[in-house]
N, C-alpha and C positions, 0 to 999 in steps of 0.2 A: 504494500500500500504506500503511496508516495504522501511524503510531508509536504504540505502545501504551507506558505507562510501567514495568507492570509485566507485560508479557506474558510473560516468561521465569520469572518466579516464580509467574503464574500456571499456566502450563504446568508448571512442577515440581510444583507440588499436585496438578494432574489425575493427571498420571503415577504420583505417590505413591497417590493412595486410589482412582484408577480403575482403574489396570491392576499395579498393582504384584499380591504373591502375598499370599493371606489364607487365610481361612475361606472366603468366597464367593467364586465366580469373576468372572475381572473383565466377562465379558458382562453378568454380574445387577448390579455394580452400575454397569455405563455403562448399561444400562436405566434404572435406579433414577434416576440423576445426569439423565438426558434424559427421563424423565417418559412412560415408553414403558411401559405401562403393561400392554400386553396380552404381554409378555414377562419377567413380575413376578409371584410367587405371590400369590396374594388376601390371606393376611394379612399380606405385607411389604409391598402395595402400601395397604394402607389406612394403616400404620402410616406409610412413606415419604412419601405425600400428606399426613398430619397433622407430618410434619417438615419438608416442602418449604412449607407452606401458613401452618400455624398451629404453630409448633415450641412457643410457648409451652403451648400444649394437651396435650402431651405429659404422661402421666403414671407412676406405677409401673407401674400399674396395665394400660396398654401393654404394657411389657416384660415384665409378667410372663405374658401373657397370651401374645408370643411365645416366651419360655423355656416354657411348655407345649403349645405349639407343636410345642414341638423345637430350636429353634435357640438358640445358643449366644451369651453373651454376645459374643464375639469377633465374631461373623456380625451380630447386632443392632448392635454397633458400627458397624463396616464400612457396613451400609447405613444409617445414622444418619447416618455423613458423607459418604456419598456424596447423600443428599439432602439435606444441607445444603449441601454444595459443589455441587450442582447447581440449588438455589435461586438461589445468592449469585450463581454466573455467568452466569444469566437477569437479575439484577436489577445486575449490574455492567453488563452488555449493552445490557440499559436504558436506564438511567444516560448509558453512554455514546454510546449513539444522543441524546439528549437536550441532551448537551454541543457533540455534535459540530453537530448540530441548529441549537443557540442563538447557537455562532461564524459560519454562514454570513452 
């Protein structure tokens, strides 16, 4: 079993914006967070892929587009971090295959 340094605090974060209680429920954003793509409404998954992908691309212009949508800043939040924390721990994962990798 491998030592992780921060495993417990990364696991707190999951639990907080994956499963914890919101706007969205927390199936849509462990969808969202794992990139599962055909369990994601069309316009949260394009939005979500432009967060997970290129966050810098992100514009008002976005948001406003799903606030006419219908959904609710709190909901846009929510899946905002949940593809951003599901970016980060694809690219932590990464990383640390990479580390783990380079000590052999």
């Amino acid at each position: 079993m491998k030592q992780r340094k921060y495993e417990e605090f990364v696991a707190r974060v999951q639990a907080a914006v994956l499963k914890s209680r919101g706007r969205t429920e927390p199936a849509l954003r462990q969808a969202v967070a794992s990139r599962q793509t055909a369990r994601v409404p069309d316009a949260l998954r394009t939005y979500a892929d432009k967060v997970a992908l290129h966050a810098y691309k992100v514009t008002d212009a976005d948001i406003a587009g799903l606030l006419r949508a219908g959904y609710s800043e709190d909901e846009i939040f929510e899946v905002t971090a949940a593809a951003a924390l599901g970016a980060a721990l694809a690219r932590l994962e990464r990383g640390l295959a990479v580390l783990e990798e380079s000590a052999r």
